[in-house]
FILUM-576555 format. One record per residue (C-alpha): residue number from 0; residue in three letters; x, z, y. Coordinates in Angstrom, 3 decimals. Layout:
residues N
[NUM "Ala" [X Z Y]]
...
***
This chain:
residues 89
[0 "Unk" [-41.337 -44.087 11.019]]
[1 "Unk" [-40.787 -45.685 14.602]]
[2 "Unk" [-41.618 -43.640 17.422]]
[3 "Unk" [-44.746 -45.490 18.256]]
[4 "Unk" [-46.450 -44.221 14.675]]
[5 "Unk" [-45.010 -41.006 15.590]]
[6 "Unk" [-46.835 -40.580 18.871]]
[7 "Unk" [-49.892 -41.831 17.428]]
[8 "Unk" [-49.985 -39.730 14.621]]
[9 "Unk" [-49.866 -36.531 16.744]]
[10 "Unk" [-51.687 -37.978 19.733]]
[11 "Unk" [-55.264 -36.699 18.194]]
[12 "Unk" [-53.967 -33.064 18.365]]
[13 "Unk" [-55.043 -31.545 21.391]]
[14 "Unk" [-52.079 -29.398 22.171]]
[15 "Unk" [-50.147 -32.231 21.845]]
[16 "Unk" [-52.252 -34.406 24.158]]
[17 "Unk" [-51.608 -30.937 26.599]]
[18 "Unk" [-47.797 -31.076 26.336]]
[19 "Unk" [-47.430 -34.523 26.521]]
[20 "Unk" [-49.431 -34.600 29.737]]
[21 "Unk" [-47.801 -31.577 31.482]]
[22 "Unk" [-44.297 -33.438 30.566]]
[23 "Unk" [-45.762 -37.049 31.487]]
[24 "Unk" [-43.875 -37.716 35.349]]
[25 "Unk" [-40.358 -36.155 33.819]]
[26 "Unk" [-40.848 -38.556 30.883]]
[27 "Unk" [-42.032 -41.505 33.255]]
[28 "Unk" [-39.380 -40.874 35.162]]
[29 "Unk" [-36.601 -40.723 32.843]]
[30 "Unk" [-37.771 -44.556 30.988]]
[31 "Unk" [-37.459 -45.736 34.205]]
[32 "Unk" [-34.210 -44.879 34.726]]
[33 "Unk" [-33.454 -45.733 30.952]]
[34 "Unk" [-34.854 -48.983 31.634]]
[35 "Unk" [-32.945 -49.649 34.759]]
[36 "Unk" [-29.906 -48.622 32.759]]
[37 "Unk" [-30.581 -51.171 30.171]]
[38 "Unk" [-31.653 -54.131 32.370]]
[39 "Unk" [-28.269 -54.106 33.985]]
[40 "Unk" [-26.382 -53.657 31.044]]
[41 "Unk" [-24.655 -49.998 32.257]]
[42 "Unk" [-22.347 -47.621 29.937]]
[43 "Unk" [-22.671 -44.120 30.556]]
[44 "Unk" [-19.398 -43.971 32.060]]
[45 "Unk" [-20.224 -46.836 34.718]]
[46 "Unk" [-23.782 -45.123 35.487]]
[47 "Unk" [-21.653 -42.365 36.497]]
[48 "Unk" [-19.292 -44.558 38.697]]
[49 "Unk" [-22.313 -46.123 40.341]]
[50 "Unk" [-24.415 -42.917 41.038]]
[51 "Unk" [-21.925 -39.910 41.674]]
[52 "Unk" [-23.259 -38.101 39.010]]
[53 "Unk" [-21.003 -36.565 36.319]]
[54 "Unk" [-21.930 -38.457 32.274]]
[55 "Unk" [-22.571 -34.752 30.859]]
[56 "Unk" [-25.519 -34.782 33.635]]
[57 "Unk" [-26.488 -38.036 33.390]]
[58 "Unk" [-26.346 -37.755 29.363]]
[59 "Unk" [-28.698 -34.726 29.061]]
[60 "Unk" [-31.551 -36.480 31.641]]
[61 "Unk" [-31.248 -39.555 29.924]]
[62 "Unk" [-32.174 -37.795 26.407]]
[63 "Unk" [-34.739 -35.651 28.278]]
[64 "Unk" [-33.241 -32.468 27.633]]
[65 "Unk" [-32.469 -31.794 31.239]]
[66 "Unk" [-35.259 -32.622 34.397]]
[67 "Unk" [-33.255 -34.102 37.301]]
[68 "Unk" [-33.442 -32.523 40.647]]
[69 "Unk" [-34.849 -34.787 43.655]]
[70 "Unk" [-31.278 -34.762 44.776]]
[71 "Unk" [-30.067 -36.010 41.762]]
[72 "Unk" [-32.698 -38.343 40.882]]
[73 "Unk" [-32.416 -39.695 44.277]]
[74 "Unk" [-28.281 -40.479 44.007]]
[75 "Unk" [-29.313 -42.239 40.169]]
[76 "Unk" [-31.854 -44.602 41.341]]
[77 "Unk" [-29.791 -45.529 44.807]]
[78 "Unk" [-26.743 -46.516 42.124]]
[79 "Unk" [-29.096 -48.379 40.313]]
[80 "Unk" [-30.320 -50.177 43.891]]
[81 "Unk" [-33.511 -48.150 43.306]]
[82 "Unk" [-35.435 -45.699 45.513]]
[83 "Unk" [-37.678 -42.404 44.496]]
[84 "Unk" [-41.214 -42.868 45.757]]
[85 "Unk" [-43.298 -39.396 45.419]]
[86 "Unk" [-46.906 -39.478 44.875]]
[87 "Unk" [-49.316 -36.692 45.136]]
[88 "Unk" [-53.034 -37.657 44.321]]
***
């Protein structure tokens, strides 16, 4: 099962829907920077270079398991010749 049929299979339960949507700007956040990794063809170990931030650290927000501080968020997107734009709506 890809991920895709996986998130559509649960995306009819409701406290799924709830969890997903309370999680939604860490996740959004995180395939950006994923993305960004990708498109410029980084290793963990020259992400780390590039941003200042130690792999263990960049490792664990990269598989979601650890929310970045705006601090931190802010020193991985400037590596990646990105900047952190806050919304509030």
């Amino acid at each position: 099962m890809i991920l895709k049929e996986y998130f559509e299979k649960r995306e009819c339960r409701p406290e799924f829907k709830r969890e997903f949507a309370r999680y939604q700007p860490e996740i959004e956040c995180v395939r950006i920077l994923v993305d960004a990794q990708i498109e410029q063809n980084l290793s963990l170990k020259e992400l780390a270079k590039k941003t200042g931030v130690r792999q263990y650290k960049l490792r664990k927000i990269l598989n979601g398991k650890r929310i970045p501080t705006m601090k931190i968020l802010q020193k991985i997107a400037k590596g990646l010749g990105k900047t952190v734009k806050v919304q509030i709506i």
